[in-house]
N, C-alpha and C positions, 0 to 999 in steps of 0.2 A: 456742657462740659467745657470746661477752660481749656483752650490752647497750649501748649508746651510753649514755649517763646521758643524761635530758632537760635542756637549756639554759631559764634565763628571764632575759631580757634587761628593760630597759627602753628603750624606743624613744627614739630618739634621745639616748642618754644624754650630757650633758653634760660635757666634760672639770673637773675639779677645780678650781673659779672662785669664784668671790662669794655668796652667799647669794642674789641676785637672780636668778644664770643657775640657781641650785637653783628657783627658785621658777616660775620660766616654765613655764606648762602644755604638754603635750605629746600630741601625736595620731598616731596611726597612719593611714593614707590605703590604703585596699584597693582596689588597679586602678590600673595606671598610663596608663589611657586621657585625653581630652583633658579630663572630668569631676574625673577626678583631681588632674591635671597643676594645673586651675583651683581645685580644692580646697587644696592641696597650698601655692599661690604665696601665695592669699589669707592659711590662718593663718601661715606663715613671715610674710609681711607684717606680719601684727600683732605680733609677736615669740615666738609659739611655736614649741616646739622639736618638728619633723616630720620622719615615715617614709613614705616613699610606697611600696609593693610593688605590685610586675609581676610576671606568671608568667609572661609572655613574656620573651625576653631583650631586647627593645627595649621604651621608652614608645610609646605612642602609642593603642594598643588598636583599633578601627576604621578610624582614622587612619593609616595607614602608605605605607611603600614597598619594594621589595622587588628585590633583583637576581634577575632570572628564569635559572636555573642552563643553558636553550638556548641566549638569545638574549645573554648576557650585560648586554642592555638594564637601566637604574634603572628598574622602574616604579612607579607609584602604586595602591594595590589599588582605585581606583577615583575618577572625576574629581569631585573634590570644589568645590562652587561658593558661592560666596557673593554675599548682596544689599546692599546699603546701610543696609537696614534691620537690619542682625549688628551691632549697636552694641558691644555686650561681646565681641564674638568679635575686632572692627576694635581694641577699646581694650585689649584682650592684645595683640593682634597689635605694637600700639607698644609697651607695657610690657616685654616680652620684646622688642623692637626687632627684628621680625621684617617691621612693615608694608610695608616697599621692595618685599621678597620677593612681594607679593601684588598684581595688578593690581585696579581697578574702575573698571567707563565712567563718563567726567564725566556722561555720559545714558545713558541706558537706550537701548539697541539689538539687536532680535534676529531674527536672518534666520530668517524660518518658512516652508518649501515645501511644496509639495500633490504627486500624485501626476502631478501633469503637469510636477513643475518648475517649478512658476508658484509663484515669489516675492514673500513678502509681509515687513511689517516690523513688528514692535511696537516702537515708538518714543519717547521723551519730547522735548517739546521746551520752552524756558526761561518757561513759564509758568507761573503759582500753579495747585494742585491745585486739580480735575481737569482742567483745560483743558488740560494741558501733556499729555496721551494723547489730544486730541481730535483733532489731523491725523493719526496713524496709526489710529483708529478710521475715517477718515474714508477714507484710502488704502489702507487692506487688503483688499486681493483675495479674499480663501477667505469673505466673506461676503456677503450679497446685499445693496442697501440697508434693504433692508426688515429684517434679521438687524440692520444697525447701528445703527438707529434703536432698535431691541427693546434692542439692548446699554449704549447711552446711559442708556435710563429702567432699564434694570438696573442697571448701575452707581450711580445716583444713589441708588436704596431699597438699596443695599448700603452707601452712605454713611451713610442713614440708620436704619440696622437695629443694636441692641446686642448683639453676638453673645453677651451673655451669661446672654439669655434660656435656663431651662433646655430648653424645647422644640426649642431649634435643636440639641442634644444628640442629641435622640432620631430625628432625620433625615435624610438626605442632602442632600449639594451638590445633587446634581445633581436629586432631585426638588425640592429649594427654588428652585432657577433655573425649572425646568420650571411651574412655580405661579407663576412671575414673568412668565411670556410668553416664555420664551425657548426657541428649537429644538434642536432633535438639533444641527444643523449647526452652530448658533451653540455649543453647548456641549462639540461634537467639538472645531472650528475655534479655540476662545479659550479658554475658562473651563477646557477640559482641558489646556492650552497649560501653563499658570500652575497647576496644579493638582500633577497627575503624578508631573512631575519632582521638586516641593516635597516633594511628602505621598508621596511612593513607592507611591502606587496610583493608580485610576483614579478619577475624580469621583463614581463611581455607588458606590463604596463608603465616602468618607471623609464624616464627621458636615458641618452645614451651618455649623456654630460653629468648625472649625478651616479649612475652606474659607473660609469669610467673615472669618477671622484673615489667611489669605494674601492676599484683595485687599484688605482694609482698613490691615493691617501692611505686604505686604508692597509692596503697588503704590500705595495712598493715602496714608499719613503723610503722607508728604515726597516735592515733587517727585524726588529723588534714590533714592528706598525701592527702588526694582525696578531700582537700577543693577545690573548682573552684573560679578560678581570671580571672580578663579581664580588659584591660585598658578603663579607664574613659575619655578619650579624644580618639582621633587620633594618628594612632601610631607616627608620626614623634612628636608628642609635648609632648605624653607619654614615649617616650624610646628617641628617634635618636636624637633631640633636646638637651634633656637634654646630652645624653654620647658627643654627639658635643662640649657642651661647658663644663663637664670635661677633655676633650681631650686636651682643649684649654690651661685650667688653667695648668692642667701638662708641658703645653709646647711643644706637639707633634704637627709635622708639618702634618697636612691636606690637602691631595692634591687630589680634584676632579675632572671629568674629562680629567685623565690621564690614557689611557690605556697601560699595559704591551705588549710590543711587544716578546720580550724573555729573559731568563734568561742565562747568559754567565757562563759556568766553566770552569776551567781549567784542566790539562790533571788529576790531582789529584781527580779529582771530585768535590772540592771545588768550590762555588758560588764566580762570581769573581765581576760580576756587574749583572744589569738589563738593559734591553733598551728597551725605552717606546715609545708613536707613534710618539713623531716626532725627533724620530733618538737619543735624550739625553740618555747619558749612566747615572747612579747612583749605588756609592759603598756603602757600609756598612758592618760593621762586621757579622751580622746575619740579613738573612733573611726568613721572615715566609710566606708563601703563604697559605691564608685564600680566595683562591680564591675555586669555584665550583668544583669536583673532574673529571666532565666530559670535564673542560676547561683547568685544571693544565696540561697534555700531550699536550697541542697545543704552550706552552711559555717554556716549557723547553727542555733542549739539546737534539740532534740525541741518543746520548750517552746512554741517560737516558731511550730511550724507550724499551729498555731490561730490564729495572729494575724490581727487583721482586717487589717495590714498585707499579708503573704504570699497572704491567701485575695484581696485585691484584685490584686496583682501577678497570679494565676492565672488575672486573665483578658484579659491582653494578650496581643495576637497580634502576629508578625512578620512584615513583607515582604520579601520578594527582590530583588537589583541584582545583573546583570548586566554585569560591564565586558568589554568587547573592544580588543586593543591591536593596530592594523595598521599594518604601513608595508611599501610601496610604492615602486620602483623609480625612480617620479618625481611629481612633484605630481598630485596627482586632485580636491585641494577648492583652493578660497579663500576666506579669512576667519577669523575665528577662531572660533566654533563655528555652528552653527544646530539647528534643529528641522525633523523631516518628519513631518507628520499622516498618519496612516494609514499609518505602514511599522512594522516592529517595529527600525528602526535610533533612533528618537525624538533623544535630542541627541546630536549628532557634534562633539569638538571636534580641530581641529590641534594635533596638540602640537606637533609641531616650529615651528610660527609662536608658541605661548605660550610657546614655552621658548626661543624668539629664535634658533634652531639651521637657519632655512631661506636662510641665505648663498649656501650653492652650487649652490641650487636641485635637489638632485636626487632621493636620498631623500625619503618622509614620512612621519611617524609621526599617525596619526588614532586617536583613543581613542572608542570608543563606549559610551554608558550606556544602559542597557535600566531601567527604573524599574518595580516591580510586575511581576518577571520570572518569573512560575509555570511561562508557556509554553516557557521556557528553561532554566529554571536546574537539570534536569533532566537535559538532554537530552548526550548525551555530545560533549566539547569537541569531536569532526572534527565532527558534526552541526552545533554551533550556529557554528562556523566557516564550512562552508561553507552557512547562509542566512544569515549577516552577509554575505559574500562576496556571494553573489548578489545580495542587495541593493543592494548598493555598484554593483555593476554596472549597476543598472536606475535608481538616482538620480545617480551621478555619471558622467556622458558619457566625462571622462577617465580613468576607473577601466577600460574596455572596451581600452584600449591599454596597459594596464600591468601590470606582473608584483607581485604580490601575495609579496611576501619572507616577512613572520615574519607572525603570529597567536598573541597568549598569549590565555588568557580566564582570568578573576577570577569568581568565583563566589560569592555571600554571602549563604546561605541567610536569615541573622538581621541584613539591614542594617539594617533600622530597626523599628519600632514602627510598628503601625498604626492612626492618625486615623479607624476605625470611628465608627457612631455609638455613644456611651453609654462609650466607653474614656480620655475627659480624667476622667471617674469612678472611675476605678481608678487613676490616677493621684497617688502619694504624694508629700507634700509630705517636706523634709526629715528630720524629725522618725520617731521609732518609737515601738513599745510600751518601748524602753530608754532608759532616762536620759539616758548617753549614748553610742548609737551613732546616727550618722544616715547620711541615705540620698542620693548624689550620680550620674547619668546622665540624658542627655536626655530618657529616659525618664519621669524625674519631671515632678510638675505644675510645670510652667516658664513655662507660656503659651505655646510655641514648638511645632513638632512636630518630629521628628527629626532635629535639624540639629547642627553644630555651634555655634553660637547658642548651644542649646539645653543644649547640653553644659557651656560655661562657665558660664552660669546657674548651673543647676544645682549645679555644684561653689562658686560663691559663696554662693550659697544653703546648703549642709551647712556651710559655712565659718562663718558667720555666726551658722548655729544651733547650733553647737558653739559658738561664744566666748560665745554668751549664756547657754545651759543652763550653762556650766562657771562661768563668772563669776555668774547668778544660785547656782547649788549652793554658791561659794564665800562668797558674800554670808548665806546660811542656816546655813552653817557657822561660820561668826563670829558671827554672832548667838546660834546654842546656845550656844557656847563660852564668850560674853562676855568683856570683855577681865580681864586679868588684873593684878594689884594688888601 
């Protein structure tokens, strides 16, 4: 059998134009997740000429939606939520003119239940930080007085603590609270509330420096910081759709279904091509790899796997999310999501109330996220269907009268990264041991923990430091060169 001859292309090559569109630098973008997608927009923006590649055949990478091939249902592979404090994630979200798409409370509002059903509220109300959480401190049920008084003078030394001492590194949340006066119950009850769902584990594991980023970031900034948002459609129509077709208009070439095979350098270290699966080599002046941090050591050089880059990636660890998608014959909740302390159901939200679909009152569709899901994610879908189920049973009165229709479950062994203590230390910035390739996912040092936030960052961050290495590199090359006479 004949050989293929191998292909090498230049990324993004420009149709036959002016001396100037010759001259426009050009990057390759590896991953078409939402790090990407952020990378991708920023250098188009500046007027480089971009490749973005997906091995999927849709963008979005963690980010998605999915037609489930049972139930025929659109679902989301898990309910993705945003706070007020997502300043860059909110200012794409308009840039790509996708904001409508996405709800956030003018105030922070969050139905928390205890095991008895006794409802409590974590609230803001229109005051200057911190007062503006002092009535629902003050009305919350699942703690004692004597818990809120403790929570008060906590909160205020968490005002005034600079998380960016290195010791608060080397610690836990929840012993740094515990050293603060604070109890089991108050840190079951609250501080795990706010914790959790954020950092994808439990308080007893995450450092006390990215914990004390979530109430300083994400509940004190700004009266507004811990408003809750969530998208009003599906994600691909609320986010990936929409960034698809500003991707387009900039011009950036879209390439799905092309997987990286490995990244070529030369003895300098410099990124020389890429070569994808079917043998095609492609050059570019910068390239970002916005792929997963556990996959980036499998495409790039022998060379590289000394690097103190690679050997720090090696020691991030990942957590688990668990999504469950049910609906039900006829309404069983009201409101639009809450939390249950002590159940393993943690946040429940309505879709069909977020997705504005509960008209005729009769079906419902309830999505549940399980966050730091070891005890689950495991366990074979009828299993963890019917203790979702049961549950449901025992916290929602009206779920005991109703027929339980579909159940899909989502599973995602590698949801996020984990806010351990000593892991914002392995944590790479843009930047590599290569000239230029840089390094784009929430994953990186962002100041954010694994969110989508985080994720945009990140990819303006490789964006950035691609246009500056390329333009400092260009600025030393005219200098060698000096001008000509």
């Amino acid at each position: 059998m004949a050989h293929r001859p191998v292909a090498e292309v230049t990324a993004a090559t420009p149709s036959a134009g002016t001396t100037d569109e010759i001259r426009r630098p050009s990057a390759l973008v590896l991953g078409g997740g939402l790090a990407g997608i952020a990378a991708s927009a920023r250098l188009a923006e500046a007027g480089w000429r971009v490749t973005l590649m997906e091995a999927r055949s849709t963008l979005g990478g963690r980010v998605f939606s999915f037609r489930d091939p049972r139930t025929g249902r659109v679902l989301d592979n898990g309910q993705h939520v945003i706070v007020g404090a997502c300043s860059s994630l909110l200012g794409f979200l308009d840039t790509i003119g996708a904001r409508h798409l996405w709800h956030l409370q003018p105030r922070l509002n969050v139905a928390v239940y205890d095991r008895r059903q006794r409802l409590g509220r974590l609230y803001g109300v229109g005051a200057p930080v911190p007062v503006h959480l002092l009535p629902a401190f003050l009305s919350y049920p699942h703690l004692t007085w004597l818990d809120k008084l403790k929570a008060v003078r906590c909160l205020v030394s968490i005002m005034l603590t600079r998380r960016d001492r290195p010791e608060l590194e080397d610690v836990t949340f929840y012993d740094w609270l515990l050293a603060r006066g604070q109890t089991h119950r108050l840190v079951s009850n609250l501080w795990n509330v706010l914790v959790e769902g954020t950092l994808n584990d439990n308080i007893r594991d995450v450092s006390a420096s990215m914990g004390l980023m979530i109430v300083q970031d994400g509940l004190l900034a700004r009266s507004n910081s811990a408003n809750v948002g969530y998208p009003n459609a599906p994600l691909m129509d609320a986010l990936i759709n929409p960034a698809r077709a500003y991707l387009d208009k900039l011009g950036v070439t879209v390439m799905t279904g092309i997987p990286v095979r490995c990244v070529n350098a030369g003895p300098d270290g410099a990124v020389q091509s890429i070569t994808v699966g079917d043998g095609t080599t492609m050059r570019a002046d910068a390239y970002v790899s916005a792929v997963p941090f556990w996959t980036l050591p499998n495409v790039l050089p022998e060379h590289f796997a000394a690097s103190t880059t690679l050997h720090a990636l090696s020691r991030l660890q990942t957590s688990p999310i668990v999504n469950i998608h049910l609906r039900y014959d006829r309404p069983v909740m009201e409101g639009d999501f809450c939390y249950f302390l002590d159940s393993p159901l943690q946040w429940v939200f309505n879709s069909t109330r977020i997705y504005g679909h509960d008209s005729d009152g009769t079906t419902q569709a309830l999505s549940i996220s399980v966050s730091a899901a070891w005890d689950y994610v495991d366990l074979p879908r009828s299993d963890l269907t019917r203790a979702i189920a049961d549950e449901m049973l025992r916290v929602f009165p009206k779920a005991r009268n109703a027929a339980l229709l579909e159940a899909v479950v989502v599973k995602q062994p590698n949801a996020t990264f984990r806010c351990t203590p000593g892991a914002n230390r392995f944590r790479p910035g843009p930047h590599t041991e290569s000239p230029n390739l840089f390094l784009a996912g929430e994953w990186t040092n962002t100041g954010w923990p694994s969110t989508m936030e985080s994720a945009v960052i990140s990819g303006y961050n490789a964006a950035d430091a691609a246009m500056s290495s390329i333009r400092a590199a260009s600025v030393t090359e005219d200098q060698r060169v000096g001008p000509m006479g």
